[in-house]
C-alpha positions in Angstrom: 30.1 29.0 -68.0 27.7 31.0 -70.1 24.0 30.1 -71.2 23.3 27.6 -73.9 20.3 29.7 -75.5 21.8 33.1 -75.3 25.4 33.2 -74.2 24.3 35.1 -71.0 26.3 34.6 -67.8 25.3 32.2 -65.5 24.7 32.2 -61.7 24.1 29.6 -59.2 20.9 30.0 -57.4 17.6 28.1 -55.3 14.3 28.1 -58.0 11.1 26.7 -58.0 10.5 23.9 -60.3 7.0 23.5 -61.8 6.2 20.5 -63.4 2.5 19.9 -65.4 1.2 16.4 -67.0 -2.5 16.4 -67.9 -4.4 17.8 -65.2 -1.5 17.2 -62.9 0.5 20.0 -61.3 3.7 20.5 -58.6 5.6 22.9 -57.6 9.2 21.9 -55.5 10.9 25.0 -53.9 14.4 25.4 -53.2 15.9 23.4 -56.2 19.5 24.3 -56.9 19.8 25.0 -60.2 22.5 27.4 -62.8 20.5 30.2 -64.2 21.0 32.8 -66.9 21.4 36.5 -65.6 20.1 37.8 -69.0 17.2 35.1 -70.3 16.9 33.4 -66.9 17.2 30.1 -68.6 17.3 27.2 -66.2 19.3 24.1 -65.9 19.6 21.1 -63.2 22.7 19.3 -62.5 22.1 15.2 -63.3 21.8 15.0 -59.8 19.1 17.1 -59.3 17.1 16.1 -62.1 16.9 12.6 -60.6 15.8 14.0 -57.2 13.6 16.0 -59.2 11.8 12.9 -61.0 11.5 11.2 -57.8 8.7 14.5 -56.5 7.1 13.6 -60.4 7.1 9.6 -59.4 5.1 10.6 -55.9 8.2 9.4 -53.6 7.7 12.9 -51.0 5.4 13.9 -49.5 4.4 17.3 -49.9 5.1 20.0 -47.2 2.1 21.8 -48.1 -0.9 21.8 -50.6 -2.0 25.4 -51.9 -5.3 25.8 -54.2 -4.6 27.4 -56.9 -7.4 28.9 -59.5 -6.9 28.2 -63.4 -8.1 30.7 -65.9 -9.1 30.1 -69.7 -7.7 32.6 -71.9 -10.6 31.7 -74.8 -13.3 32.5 -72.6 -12.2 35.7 -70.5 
């Protein structure tokens, strides 16, 4: 199988998934995903993606919560 964005080869591997709405932030570790050796492109079998909506739809619990600090780039 070979990327849909740059024709790089693909490799199966565990990411992190970030996901952002509004003010609204998650991270989910250890996501099986295919990802591009050369533009490290990511994508999520059907399956995962449906697990993944149910972290977005507050189903889980997290494991842990981390704080995290958010810099402006217009006002550094």
């Amino acid at each position: 199988m070979r990327c849909v964005i740059c024709g790089g080869k693909i490799e199966k591997k565990k990411v992190t998934f970030s996901y952002e709405q509004k003010n609204r932030y998650l991270f989910v570790k250890n996501v099986p995903a295919e990802v591009c050796t050369n533009c490290e492109e990511k994508t999520y079998s059907p399956e995962v993606t449906d697990e993944l909506l149910k972290f977005v739809n507050d189903e889980f619990l997290p494991v842990k919560t981390i704080k995290v600090p958010i810099f402006d780039f217009m006002t550094r």
